[in-house]
C-alpha positions as CSV (number, residue, x, y, z in Angstrom):
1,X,0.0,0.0,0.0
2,X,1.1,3.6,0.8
3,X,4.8,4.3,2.5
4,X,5.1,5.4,5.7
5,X,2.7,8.3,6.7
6,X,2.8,10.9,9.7
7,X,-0.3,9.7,11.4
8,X,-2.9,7.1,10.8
9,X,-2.2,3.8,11.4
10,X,-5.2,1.9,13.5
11,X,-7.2,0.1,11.3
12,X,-11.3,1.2,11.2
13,X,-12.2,-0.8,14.9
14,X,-9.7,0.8,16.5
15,X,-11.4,4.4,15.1
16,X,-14.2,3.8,16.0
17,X,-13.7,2.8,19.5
18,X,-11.2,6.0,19.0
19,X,-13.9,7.9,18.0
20,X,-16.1,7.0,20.8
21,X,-14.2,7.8,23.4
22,X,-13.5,11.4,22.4
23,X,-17.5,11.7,22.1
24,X,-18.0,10.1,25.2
25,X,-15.3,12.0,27.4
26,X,-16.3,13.1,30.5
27,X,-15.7,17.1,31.1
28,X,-11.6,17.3,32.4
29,X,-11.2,13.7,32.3
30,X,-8.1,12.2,30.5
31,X,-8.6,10.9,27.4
32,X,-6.2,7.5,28.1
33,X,-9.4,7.1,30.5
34,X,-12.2,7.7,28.3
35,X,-10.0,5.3,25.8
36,X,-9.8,2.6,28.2
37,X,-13.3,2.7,29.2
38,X,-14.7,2.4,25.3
39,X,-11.9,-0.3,25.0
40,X,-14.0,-2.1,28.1
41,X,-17.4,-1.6,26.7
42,X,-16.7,-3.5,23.3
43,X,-15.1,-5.9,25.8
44,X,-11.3,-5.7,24.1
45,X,-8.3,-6.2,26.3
46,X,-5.7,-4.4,27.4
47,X,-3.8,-4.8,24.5
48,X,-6.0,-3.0,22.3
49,X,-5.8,0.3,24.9
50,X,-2.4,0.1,24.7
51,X,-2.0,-0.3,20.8
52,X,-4.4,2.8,20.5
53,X,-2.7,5.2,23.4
54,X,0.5,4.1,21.6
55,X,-0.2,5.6,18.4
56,X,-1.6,8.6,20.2
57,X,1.8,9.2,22.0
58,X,3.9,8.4,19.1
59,X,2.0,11.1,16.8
60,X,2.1,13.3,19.9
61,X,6.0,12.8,19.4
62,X,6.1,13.3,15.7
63,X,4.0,16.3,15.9
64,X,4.8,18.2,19.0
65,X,1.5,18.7,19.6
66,X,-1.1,16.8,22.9
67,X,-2.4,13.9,23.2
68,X,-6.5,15.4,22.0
69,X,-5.0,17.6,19.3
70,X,-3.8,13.7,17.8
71,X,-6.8,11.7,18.4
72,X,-8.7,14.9,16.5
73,X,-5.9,14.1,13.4
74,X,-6.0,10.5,13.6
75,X,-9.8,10.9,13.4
76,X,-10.1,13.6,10.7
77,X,-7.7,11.5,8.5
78,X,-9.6,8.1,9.0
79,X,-12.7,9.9,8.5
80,X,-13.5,9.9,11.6
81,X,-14.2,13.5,12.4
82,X,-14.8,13.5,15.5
83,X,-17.4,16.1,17.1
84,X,-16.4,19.1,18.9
């Protein structure tokens, strides 16, 4: 397929599950927590929190920029626009 690209890599499940934590976050909670509980409610393990958070930070790295301000990237280039 494509070569590497700055930003998405998780495949469509783990955007949506993405995506629904960012619309389900609590006001001033952490995202890694509203991440782990969407992980719970599809009833994923741990491994699928930490492949998600992992792509967070690592795009955080790239980018210089938070851990929200990548989720919204990751989302808006999987089409996942999340909603504001």
């Amino acid at each position: 397929m494509s070569g590497p690209q700055e930003g998405l890599i998780l495949d469509q499940q783990l955007l949506e599950i993405l995506r629904e934590a960012v619309r389900t976050r609590q006001r001033k909670e952490e995202l890694e927590r509203s991440i782990g509980r969407a992980v719970r409610r599809h009833d994923l393990d741990f491994r699928v929190y930490v492949q998600i958070v992992d792509e967070l930070r690592e795009m955080v790295h790239e980018r210089g920029t938070t851990l929200e301000l990548a989720a919204s990237a990751c989302l808006e280039e999987g089409k996942g626009e999340p909603k504001q």
